[in-house]
C-alpha positions in Angstrom: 151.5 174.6 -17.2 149.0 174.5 -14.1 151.2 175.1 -10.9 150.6 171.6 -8.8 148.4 174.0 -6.3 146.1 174.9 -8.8 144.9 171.3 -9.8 144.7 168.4 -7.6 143.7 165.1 -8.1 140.3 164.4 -6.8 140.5 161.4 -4.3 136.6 161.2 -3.2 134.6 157.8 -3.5 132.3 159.1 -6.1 135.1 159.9 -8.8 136.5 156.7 -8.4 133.4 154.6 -8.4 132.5 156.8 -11.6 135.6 156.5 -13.4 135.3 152.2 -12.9 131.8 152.7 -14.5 132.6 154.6 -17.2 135.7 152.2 -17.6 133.9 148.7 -17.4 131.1 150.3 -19.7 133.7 151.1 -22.4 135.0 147.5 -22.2 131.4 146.2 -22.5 130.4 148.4 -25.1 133.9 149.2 -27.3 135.8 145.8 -26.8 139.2 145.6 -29.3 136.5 143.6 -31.7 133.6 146.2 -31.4 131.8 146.9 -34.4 131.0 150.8 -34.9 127.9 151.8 -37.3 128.7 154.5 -39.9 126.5 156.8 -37.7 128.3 156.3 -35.0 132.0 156.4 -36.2 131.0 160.0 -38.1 129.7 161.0 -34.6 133.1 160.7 -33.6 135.1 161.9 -36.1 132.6 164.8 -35.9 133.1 165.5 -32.4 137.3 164.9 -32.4 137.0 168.3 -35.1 135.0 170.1 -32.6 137.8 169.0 -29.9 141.0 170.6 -32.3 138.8 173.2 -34.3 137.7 174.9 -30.5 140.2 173.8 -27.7 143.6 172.6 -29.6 146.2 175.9 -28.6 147.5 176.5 -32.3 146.2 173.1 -34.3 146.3 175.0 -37.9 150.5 175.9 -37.5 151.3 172.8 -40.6 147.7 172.6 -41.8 145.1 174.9 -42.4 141.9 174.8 -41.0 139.9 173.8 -44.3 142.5 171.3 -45.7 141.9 169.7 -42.1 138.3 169.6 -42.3 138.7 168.5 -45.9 140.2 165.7 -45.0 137.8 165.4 -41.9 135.0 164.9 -44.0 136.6 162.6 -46.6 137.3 160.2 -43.9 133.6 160.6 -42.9 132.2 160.2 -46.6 134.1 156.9 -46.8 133.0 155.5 -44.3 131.3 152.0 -44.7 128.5 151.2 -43.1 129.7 149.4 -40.1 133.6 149.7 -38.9 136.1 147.6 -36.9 137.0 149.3 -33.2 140.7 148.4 -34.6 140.7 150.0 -37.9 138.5 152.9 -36.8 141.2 153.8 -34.3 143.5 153.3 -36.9 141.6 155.9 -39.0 141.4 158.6 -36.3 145.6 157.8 -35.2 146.2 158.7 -38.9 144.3 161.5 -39.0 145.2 163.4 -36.1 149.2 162.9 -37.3 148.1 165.3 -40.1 148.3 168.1 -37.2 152.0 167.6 -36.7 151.5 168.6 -33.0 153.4 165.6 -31.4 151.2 166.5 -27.7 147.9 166.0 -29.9 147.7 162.1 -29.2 144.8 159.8 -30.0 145.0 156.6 -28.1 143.1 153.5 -26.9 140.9 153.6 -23.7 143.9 151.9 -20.7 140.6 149.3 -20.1 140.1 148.7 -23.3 143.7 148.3 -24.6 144.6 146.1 -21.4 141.8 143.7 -22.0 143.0 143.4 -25.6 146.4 142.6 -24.7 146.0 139.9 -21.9 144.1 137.8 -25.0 146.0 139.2 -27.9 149.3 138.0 -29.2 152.5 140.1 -30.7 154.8 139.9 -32.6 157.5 139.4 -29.9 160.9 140.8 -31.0 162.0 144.5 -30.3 163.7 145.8 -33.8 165.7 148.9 -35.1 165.3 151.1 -38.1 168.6 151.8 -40.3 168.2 153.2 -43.4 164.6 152.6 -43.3 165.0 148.5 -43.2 163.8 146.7 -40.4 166.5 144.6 -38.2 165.7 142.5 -35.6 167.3 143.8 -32.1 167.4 140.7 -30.1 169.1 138.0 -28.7 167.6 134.1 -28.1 164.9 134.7 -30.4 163.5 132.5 -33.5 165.0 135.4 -35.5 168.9 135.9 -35.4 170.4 139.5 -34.1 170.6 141.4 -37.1 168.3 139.4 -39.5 166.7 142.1 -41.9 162.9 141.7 -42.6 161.7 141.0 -45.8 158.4 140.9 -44.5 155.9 139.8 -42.2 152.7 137.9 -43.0 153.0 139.0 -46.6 153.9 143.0 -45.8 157.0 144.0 -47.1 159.4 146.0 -44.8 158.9 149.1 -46.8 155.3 148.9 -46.1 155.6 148.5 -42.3 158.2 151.2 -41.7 155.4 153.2 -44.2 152.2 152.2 -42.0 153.2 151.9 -38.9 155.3 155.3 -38.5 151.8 157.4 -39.5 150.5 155.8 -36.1 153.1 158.0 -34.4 153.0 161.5 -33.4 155.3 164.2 -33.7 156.4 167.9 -33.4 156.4 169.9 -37.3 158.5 167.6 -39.6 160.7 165.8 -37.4 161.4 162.2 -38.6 163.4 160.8 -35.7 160.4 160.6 -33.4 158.7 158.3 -35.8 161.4 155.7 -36.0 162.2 155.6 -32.7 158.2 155.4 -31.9 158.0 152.5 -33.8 161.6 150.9 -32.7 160.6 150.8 -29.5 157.2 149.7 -29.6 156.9 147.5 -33.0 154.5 145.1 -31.7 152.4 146.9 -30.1 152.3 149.2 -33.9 152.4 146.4 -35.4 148.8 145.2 -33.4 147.3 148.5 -33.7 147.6 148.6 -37.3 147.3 144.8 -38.4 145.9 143.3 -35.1 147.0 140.1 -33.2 148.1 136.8 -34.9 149.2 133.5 -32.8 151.8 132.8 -35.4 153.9 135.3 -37.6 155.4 134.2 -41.1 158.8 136.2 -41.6 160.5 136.5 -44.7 164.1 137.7 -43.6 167.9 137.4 -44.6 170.5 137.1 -43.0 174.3 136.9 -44.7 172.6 137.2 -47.8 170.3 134.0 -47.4 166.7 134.7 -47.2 164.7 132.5 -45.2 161.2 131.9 -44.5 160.2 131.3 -40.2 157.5 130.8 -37.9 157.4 133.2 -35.2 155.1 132.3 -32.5 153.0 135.3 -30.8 153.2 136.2 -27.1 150.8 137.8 -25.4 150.7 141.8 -25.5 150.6 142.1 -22.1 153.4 139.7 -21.4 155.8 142.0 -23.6 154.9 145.6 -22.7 155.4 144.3 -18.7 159.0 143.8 -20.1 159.6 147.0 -21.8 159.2 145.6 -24.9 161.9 142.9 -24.4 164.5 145.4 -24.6 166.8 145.9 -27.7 169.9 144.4 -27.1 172.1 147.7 -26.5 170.1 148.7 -24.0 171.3 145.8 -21.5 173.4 148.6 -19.4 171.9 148.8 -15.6 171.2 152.6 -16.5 168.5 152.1 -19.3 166.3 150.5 -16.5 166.3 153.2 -13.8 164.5 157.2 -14.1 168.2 158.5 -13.2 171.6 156.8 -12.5 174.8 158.0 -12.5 178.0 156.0 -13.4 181.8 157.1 -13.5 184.5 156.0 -15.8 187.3 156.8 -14.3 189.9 156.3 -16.9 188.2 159.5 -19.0 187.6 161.5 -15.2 183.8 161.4 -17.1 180.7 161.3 -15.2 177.8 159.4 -16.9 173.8 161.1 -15.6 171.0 159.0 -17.5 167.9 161.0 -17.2 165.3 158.5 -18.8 162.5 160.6 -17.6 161.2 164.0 -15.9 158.0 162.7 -14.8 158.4 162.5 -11.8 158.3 164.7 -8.2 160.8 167.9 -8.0 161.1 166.5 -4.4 161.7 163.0 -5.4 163.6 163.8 -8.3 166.4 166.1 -6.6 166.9 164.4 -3.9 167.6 161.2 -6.2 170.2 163.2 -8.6 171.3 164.6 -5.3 172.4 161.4 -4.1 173.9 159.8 -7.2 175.7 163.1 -8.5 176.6 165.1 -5.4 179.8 163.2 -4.1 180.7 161.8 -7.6 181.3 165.2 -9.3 183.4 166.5 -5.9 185.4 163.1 -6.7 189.0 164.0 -7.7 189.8 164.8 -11.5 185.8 164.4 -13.0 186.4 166.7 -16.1 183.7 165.8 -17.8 179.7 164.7 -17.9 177.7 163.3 -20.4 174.1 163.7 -19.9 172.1 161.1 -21.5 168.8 162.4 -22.7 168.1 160.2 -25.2 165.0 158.2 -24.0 163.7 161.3 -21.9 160.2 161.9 -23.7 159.6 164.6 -21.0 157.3 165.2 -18.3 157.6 168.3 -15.3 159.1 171.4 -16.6 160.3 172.4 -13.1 162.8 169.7 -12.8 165.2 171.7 -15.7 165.6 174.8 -12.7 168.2 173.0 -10.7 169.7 170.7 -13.4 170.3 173.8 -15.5 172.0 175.3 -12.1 174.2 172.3 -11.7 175.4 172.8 -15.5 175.2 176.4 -15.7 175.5 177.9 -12.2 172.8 180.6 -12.5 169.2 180.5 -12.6 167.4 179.6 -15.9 165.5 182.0 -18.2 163.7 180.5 -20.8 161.2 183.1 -22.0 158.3 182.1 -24.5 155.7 184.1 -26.5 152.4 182.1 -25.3 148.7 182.3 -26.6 145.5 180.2 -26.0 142.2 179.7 -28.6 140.1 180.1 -25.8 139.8 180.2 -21.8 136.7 178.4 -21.7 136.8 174.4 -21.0 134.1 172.8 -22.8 132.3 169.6 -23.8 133.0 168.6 -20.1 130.8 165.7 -20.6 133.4 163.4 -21.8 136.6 165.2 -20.3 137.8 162.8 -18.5 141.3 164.4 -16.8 143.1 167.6 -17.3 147.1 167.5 -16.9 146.5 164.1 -14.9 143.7 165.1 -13.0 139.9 163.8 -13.0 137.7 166.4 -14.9 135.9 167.6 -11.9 133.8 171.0 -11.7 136.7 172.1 -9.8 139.4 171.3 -11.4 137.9 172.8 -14.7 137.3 176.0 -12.6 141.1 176.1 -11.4 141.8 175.5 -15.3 139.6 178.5 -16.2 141.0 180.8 -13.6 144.7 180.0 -14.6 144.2 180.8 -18.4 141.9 184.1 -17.2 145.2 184.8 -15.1 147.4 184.7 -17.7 145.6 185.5 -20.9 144.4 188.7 -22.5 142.3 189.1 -25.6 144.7 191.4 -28.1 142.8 193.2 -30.9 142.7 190.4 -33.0 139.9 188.5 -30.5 143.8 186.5 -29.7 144.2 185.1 -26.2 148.2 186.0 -25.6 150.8 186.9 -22.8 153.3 188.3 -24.8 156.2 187.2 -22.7 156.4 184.3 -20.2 159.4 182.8 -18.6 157.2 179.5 -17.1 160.7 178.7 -15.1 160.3 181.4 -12.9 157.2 179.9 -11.2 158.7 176.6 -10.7 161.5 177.6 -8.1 162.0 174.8 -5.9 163.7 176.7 -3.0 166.8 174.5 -3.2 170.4 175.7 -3.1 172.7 174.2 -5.9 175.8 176.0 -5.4 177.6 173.4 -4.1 176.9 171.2 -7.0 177.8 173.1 -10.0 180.0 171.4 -12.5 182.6 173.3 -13.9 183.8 171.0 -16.5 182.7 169.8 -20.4 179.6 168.9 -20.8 178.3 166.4 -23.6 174.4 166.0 -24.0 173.0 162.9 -25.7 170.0 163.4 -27.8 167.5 161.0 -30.5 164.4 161.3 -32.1 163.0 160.1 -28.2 164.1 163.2 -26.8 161.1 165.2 -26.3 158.9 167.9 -24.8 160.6 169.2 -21.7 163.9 166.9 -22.6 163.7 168.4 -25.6 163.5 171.8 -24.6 166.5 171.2 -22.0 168.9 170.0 -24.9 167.8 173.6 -27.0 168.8 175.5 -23.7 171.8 173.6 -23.2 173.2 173.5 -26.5 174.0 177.6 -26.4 176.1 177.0 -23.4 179.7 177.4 -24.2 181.0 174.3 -22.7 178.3 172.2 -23.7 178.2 169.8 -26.6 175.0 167.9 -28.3 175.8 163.9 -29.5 172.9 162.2 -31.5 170.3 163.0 -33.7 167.5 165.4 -34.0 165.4 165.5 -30.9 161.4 164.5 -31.0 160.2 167.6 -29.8 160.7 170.8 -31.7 163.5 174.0 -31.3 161.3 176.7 -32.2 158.0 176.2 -30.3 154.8 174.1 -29.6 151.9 173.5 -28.2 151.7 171.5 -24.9 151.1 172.8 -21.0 147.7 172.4 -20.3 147.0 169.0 -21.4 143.0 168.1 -22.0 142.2 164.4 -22.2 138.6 163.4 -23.7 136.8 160.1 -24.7 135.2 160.1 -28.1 131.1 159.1 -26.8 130.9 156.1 -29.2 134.5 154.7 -29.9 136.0 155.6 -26.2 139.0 156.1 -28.1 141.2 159.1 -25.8 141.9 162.0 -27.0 144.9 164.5 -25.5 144.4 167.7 -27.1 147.1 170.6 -26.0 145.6 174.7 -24.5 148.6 176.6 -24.8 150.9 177.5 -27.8 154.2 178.9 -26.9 157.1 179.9 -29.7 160.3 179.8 -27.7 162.6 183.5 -27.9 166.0 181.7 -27.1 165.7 179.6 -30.1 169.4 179.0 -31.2 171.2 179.3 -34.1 168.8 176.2 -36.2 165.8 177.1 -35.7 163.8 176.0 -39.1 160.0 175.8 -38.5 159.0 172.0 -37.4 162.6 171.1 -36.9 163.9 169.6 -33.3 167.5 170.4 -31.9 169.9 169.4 -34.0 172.9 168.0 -32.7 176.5 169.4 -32.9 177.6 166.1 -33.8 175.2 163.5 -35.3 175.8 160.3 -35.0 173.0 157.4 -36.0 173.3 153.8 -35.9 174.7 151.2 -38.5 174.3 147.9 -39.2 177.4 147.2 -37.4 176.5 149.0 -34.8 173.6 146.5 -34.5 175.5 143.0 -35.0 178.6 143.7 -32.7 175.8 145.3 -29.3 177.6 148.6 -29.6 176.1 152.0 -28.4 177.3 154.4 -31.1 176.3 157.8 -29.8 177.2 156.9 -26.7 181.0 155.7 -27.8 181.3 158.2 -30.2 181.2 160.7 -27.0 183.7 159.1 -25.5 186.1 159.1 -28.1 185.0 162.9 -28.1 186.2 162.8 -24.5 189.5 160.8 -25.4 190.3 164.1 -27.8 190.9 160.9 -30.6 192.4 162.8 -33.9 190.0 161.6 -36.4 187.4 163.1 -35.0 186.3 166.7 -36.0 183.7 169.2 -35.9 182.1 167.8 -39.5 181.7 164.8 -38.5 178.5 162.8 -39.6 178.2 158.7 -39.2 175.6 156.5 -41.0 171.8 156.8 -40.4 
């Protein structure tokens, strides 16, 4: 990862005013209903190869370069001679999930995509997957809580859960991520894939009665400005904050939601600070759960002094790292790296940090052999007094990812720490992610986020299968019933943990 001093945002006039040119001209020329020649969508599935064939850290770890380009050029030959914006970016979505790199994300231009949404409708209720059916998750709706979906404008369930999750990304062969993906996002999938409709026609049942309803549409921007509606068991006051910290007194349990680490080491200790310090001092708190379950990641730095809260020494997290190449290229449509606007410098600072820390081995390899990334990220701040010397129970799901992810694998070999959940989103063994490039395919505009460094994790655990996440020490996934009576399973399943109840032991595994 780029230390913050080595890239800053550029702030002058003339990036701004370029970036609102480039912008508006992508609206004007690549609207949601743009029409792409043949020429020009093979232009762009041409150049996205070049993009992962020369700058991608490791894009051949599930796929091999010519079974890639194989399919590369199918997609090309196929093409007909002129191409929706919608299912071109469908095409390219699908394709790049063939990499299995869940940091390798293809996405719509932010102008483009918002200008779609303010006209376009949804499909307006938030759902959840359970044994691959579709539920609806919401309460006041058209739908009932709990009514199963048949299907929706003539696409069966089956189909959907089929479609829509190869518009997600993720990490090797990890599942979770996708259902979650799509869970918590279903419209907006559901738009991508099948585009907007004023009215849906849902075939559902409910009770064992299938009925046949009108759903009306709302528009997309309308809906993602309310998180997606929010799924009914996530109602609790600490789903809507980055941290917050809650106490149940009657199990001496403190409750730290981390829904994010993207955020400002500054900011973000002084918040935890805030919340946790006098709560965990408070007489008889024996035990934490750390909710990690929506954390899909962000700033590495920010696991120093929450692993020194847990763990009481500094963290060591060393990694095998390597790089394809330390050159930046095709800067002519790099539009950011790691946040930043693609300046000549901040491609320069990029250059100079992989020529830092990468040699070429005999094999023409860019590598540094061993790297503990931690060890650059000390924050100066002293942590003793906040160490917690109790039980510690992490909760995990298929949205735990990247540096969440990585914090549940380090956890999880701590004595007095237990993992709730499911299988994380990002994966155990290693990755590729750090130095993030974002480009705009020339024709489409569609964004590309392609990762520079590989890194295979040496404290790896005990499951460490190759494209597996974290597994957890007790999974727990969702039911039906779950769904109909609002409960949170993983999260009351730790608490009966907590309550030492009888029935509950080691082997334990609950529905899907």
């Amino acid at each position: 990862m780029i230390r913050n001093t080595a890239i800053k945002v550029l702030k002058s006039t003339f990036a701004i005013i370029a970036l609102m040119i480039l912008s508006l001209s992508a609206v004007a020329n690549n609207g949601f209903d743009h029409i792409l020649s043949k020429q020009q969508a093979a232009q762009d599935l041409s150049f996205y190869f070049k993009l992962i064939d020369e700058q991608h850290g490791n894009p051949y770890a599930y796929i091999s370069r010519a079974e890639f380009k194989q399919l590369v050029d199918a997609n090309i030959d196929s093409l007909p001679e002129n191409i929706s914006y919608q299912h071109f970016s469908s095409l390219v979505v699908e394709l790049n999930q063939k990499l299995r790199c869940g940091h390798t994300a293809v996405s719509i231009d932010t102008q483009i995509l918002k200008t779609a949404t303010e006209k376009s409708d949804f499909f307006p209720y938030p759902v959840s997957i359970i044994d691959n059916e579709i539920y609806i998750d919401f309460e006041g709706g058209t739908l009932p809580l709990g009514s199963k979906i048949v299907s929706i404008n003539g696409i069966t369930s089956q189909q959907l859960v089929k479609e829509l999750t190869a518009l997600t990304v993720t990490d090797g062969y990890i599942e979770t991520k996708k259902y979650r993906e799509v869970e918590q996002k279903f419209g907006y999938y559901f738009f991508l894939k099948y585009g907007a409709s004023p009215e849906f026609n849902v075939d559902s049942n409910l009770n064992g009665k299938t009925s046949t309803t009108a759903v009306q549409g709302i528009p997309g921007n309308q809906m993602m400005a309310n998180n997606y509606m929010r799924p009914v068991y996530q109602t609790n006051e600490r789903y809507i904050h980055f941290t917050h910290v809650d106490a149940i007194d009657s199990l001496q349990t403190l409750v730290l939601t981390l829904n994010t680490f993207q955020a400002s080491p500054e900011w973000f200790f002084q918040k935890i600070y805030d919340q946790y310090a006098a709560a965990s001092k408070g007489a008889g708190v024996n035990n934490l759960v750390l909710d990690l379950r929506n954390n899909e990641g962000g700033d590495r730095r920010l696991l120093n002094f929450l692993y020194k809260m847990i763990a009481g020494t500094d963290l060591v997290d060393p990694s095998s790292t390597s790089t394809r190449s330390l050159k930046i290229t095709h800067e002519d449509q790099l539009m950011g790296i790691n946040g930043a606007v693609g300046s000549e410098e901040v491609v320069a600072n990029a250059e100079q940090y992989l020529e830092k820390y990468f040699t070429s081995n005999a094999k023409g390899e860019f590598v540094n052999d061993t790297q503990n990334w931690h060890e650059e990220f000390e924050l100066g701040f002293d942590l003793k007094d906040l160490k917690f010397e109790g039980q510690v129970y992490v909760l995990t799901s298929g949205k735990t990812f990247s540096a969440a992810a990585d914090f549940a694998r380090i956890l999880g070999q701590l004595d007095n720490v237990i993992l709730v959940g499911e299988e994380t989103g990002g994966a155990n063994a290693g990755r590729t992610a750090n130095m993030l490039l974002n480009y705009s395919l020339p024709n489409s505009a569609l964004m590309v986020q392609v990762p520079v460094i590989s890194e295979t994790f040496q404290n790896k655990g005990d499951k460490n299968e190759k494209g597996r996440g974290v597994f957890p020490d007790f999974t727990v996934k969702k039911t039906y019933a779950d769904l109909i009576n609002k409960q949170d399973a993983v999260f009351n399943f730790t608490l009966d943990l907590i309550a030492h109840k009888p029935n509950l032991v080691a082997s334990t595994s609950l529905g899907q």
